[in-house]
C-alpha positions in Angstrom: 15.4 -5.4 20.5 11.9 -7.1 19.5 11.2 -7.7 16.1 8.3 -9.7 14.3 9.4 -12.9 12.1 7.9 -15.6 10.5 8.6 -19.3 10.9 7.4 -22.4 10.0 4.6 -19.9 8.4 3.7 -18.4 11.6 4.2 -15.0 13.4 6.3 -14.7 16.1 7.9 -12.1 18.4 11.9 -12.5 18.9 15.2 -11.2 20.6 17.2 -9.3 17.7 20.1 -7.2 17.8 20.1 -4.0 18.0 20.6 -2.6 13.9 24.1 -1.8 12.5 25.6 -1.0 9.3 25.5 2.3 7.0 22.7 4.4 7.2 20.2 6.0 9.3 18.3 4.7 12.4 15.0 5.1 12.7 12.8 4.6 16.2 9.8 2.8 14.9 6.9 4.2 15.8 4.1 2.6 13.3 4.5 -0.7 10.8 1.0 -1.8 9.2 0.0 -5.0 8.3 0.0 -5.3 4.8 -2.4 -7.9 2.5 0.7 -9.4 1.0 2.1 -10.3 4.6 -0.8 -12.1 5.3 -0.1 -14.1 2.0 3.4 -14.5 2.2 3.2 -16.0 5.9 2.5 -19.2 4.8 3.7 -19.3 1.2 6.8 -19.8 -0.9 7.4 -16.5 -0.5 7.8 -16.4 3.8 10.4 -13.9 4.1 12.9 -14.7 6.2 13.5 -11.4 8.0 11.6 -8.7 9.9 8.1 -8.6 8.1 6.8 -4.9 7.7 6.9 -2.6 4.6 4.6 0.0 5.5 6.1 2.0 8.5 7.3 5.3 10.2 9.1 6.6 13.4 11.2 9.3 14.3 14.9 9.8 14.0 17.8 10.3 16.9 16.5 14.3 16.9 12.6 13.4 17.4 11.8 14.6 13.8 8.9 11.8 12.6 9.5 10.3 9.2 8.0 7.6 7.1 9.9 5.0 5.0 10.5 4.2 1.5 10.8 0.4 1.6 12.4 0.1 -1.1 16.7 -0.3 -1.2 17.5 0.1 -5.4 21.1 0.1 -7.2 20.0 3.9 -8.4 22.2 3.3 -11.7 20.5 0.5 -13.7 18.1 2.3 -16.6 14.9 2.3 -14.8 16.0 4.0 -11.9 17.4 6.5 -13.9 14.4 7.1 -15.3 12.6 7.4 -12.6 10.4 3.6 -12.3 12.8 2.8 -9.9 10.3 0.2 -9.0 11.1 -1.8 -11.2 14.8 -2.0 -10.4 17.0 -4.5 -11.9 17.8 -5.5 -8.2 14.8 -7.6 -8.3 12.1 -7.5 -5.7 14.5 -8.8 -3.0 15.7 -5.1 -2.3 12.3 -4.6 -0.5 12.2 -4.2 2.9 10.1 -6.7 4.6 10.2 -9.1 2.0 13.8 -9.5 1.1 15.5 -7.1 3.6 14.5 -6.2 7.3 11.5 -4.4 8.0 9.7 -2.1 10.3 8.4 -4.7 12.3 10.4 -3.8 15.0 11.6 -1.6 17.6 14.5 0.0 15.2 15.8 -0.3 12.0 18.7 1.1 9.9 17.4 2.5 6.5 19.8 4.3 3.7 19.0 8.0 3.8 17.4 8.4 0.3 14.6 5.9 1.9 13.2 8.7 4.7 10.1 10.8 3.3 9.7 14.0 5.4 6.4 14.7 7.3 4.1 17.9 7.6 4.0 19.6 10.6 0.9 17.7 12.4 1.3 14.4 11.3 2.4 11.9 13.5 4.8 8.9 13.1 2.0 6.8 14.5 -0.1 7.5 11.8 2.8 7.6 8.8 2.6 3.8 8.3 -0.7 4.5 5.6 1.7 6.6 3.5 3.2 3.4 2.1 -0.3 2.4 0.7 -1.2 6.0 0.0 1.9 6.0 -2.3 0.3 2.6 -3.9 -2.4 4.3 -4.9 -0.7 7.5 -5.8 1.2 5.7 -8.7 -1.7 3.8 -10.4 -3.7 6.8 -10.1 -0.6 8.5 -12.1 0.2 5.3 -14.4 -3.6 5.4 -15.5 -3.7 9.7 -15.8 -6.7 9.9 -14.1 -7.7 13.9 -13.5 -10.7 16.0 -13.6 -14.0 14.8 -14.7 -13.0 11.4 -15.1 -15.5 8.8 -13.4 -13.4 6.3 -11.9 -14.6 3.0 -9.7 -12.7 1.3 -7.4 -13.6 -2.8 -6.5 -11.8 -4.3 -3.2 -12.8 -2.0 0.0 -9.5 -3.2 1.7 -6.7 -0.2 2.7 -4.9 -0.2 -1.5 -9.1 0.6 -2.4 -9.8 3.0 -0.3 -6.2 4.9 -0.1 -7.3 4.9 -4.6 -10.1 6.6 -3.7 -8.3 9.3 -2.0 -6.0 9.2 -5.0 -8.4 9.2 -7.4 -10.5 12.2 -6.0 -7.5 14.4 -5.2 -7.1 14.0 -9.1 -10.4 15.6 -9.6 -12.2 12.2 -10.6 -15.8 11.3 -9.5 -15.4 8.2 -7.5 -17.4 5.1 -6.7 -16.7 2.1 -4.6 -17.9 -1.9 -4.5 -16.7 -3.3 -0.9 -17.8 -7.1 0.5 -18.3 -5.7 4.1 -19.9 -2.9 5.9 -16.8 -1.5 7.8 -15.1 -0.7 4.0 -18.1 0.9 2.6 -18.7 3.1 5.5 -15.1 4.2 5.1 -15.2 4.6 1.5 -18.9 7.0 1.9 -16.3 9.0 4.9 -13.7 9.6 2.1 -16.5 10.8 -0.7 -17.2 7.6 -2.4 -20.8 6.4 -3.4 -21.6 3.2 -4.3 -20.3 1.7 -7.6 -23.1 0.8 -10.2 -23.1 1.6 -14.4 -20.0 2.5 -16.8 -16.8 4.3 -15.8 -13.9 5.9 -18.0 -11.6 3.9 -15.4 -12.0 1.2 -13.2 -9.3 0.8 -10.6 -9.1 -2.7 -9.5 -7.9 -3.7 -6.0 -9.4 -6.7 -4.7 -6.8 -9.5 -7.0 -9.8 -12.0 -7.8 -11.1 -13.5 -11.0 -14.9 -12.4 -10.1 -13.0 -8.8 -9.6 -11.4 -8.9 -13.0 -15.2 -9.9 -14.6 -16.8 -7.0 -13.3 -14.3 -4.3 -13.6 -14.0 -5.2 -17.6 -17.8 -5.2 -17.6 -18.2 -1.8 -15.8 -15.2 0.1 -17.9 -17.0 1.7 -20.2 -15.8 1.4 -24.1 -12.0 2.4 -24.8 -11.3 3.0 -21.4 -9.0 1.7 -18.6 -8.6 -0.9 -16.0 -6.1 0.1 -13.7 -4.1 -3.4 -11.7 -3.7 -2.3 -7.8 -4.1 -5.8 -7.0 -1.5 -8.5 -6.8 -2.1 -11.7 -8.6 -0.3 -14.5 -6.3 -2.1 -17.5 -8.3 -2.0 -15.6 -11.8 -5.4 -14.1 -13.3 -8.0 -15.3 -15.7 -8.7 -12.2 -18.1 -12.5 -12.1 -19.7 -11.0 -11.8 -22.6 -14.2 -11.4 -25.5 -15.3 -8.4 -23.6 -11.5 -7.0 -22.8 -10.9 -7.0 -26.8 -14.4 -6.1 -28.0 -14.1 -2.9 -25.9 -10.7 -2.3 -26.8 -10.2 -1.6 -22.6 -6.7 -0.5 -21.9 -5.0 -2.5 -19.3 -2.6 -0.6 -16.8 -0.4 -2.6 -14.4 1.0 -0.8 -11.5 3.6 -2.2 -8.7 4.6 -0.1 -6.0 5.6 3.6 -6.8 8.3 5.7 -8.3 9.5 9.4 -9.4 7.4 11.7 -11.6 9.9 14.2 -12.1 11.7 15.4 -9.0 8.8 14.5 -6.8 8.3 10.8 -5.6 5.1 9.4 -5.3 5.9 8.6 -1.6 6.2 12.6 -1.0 2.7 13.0 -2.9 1.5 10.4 -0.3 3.0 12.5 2.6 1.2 14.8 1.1 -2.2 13.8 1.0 -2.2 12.0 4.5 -1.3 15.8 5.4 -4.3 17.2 3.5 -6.5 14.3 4.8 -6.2 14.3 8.7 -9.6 12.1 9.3 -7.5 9.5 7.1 -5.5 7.4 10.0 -8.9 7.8 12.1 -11.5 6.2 9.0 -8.5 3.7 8.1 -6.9 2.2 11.4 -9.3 0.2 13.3 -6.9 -1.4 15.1 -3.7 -0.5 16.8 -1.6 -3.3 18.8 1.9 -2.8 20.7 4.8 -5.0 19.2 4.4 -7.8 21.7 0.8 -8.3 20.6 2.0 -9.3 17.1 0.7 -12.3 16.9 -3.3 -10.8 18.3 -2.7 -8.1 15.7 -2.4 -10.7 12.5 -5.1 -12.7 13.2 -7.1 -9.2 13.6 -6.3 -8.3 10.0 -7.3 -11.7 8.8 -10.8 -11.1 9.9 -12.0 -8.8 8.1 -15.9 -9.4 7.7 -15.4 -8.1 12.0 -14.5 -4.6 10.5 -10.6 -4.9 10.1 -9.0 -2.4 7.4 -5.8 -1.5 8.4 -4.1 -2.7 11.5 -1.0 -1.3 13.1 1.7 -2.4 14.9 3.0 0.3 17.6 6.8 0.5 19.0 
């Protein structure tokens, strides 16, 4: 089967084996291209396995399902909790990063990984409820709900999936984006534009200019929600943090509120939100076209948000 790899921190399109082992098979149908693929490619952090955490397809009966990426020991304290995110397995039990992803025209995933669709959504959309769920959990870590005023900075696919997040919460949301593509998106999902003081400030864009102005727009004893990843560590304004007392929420990835994972909340909301895959995927390339489709997502002052791989 083809599969997307990266070598010698490149993207390229090989000859695999079909998937064995224990588990399910899924027929991929979507895999998107993710931020952190782009800056893994040519890092110290290049997986060395079938790139692709955000993905969906359909199983051996033609039902369409989206995928939990993530494979966890389900015994260690946290995921008995619940914040099986944060696993004592260690990131390397995440697909596409430490295991195979969904880069490819199969995979094999353990059962407790597929996330049931609504009737009407399509595997070739499911991909964005890996980022949806992103969102879903910050937007839970920080307890964001009605009336709050919430602004989001970064316009990329984790922003504007938090506005969705944010707003099915109840919260009034604004948006600060660097290009025109985002913040006609972000105006399509109900977002203004970001100016003033906010209860919470959800930050998504993983810069030290980011970081300034979310301290400076969260208003006095409020909260600054972490969305973005921090490859080359962070430099906190730290005067104006402390003077405001802000509250600082990390989030990574997504877990269990109770019985209900955030992934099915996701599956959820991309259900109650049907103009999301058409506002959110610009771009849609077959599997052979990998290579096309990366250096798409890397451009995105030419309107890229999310781009898709299809099987």
């Amino acid at each position: 089967m083809r599969a997307v790899r990266c070598r010698g921190g490149e993207v390229e399109v090989v000859d695999l084996p079909e998937p064995r082992g224990e588990g399910v098979r899924v027929r991929m149908r979507s895999a998107g291209i993710c931020g952190s693929d782009l800056h893994m490619l040519g890092s110290a952090f290049a997986p060395r396995v079938t790139l692709g955490h955000e993905m969906a397809g359909e199983l051996a009966d033609g039902t369409a399902v989206a995928v939990e990426p993530l494979v966890i020991c389900g015994d260690c304290d946290c995921c008995l909790r619940g914040d099986y995110n944060l696993c004592r397995g260690g990131p390397g039990h995440l697909m596409g990063v430490g295991l195979d992803g969904g880069m490819s025209e199969a995979i094999v995933v353990p059962e407790r990984c597929l996330v049931g669709l609504a009737p009407g959504v399509l595997a070739r959309d499911a991909c964005l409820v890996e980022p949806l769920a992103v969102a879903v959990h910050g937007v839970r870590l920080a307890g964001i709900g009605p009336g709050d005023s919430v602004a989001v900075i970064g316009g990329g696919t984790i922003g504007l999936c938090a506005v969705v997040a944010a707003r099915a919460a109840g919260a009034r949301v604004s948006l600060s984006a660097r290009y025109d593509a985002q913040r006609e998106a972000a105006a399509r999902l109900g977002a203004d534009e970001a100016r003033g003081e906010y209860d919470v400030v959800i930050e998504s864009a993983g810069t030290d200019s980011a970081l300034e102005t979310a301290v400076e727009w969260t208003r006095p004893g409020g909260q600054l929600l972490l969305l973005a990843i921090y490859w080359d560590g962070m430099a906190m304004p730290g005067i104006p943090l402390c003077l405001k007392e802000v509250r600082v929420v990390p989030s990574s990835m997504y877990g269990r509120d109770g019985d209900r994972r955030d992934f099915d909340h996701a599956a959820a909301l991309l259900a109650q939100n049907p103009e999301l895959p058409e506002i959110l995927i610009t771009h849609r390339y077959s599997l052979g076209d990998a290579v096309q489709a990366f250096e798409t997502a890397r451009d995105r002052a030419q309107g890229a948000i999310k781009v898709v791989l299809e099987a």
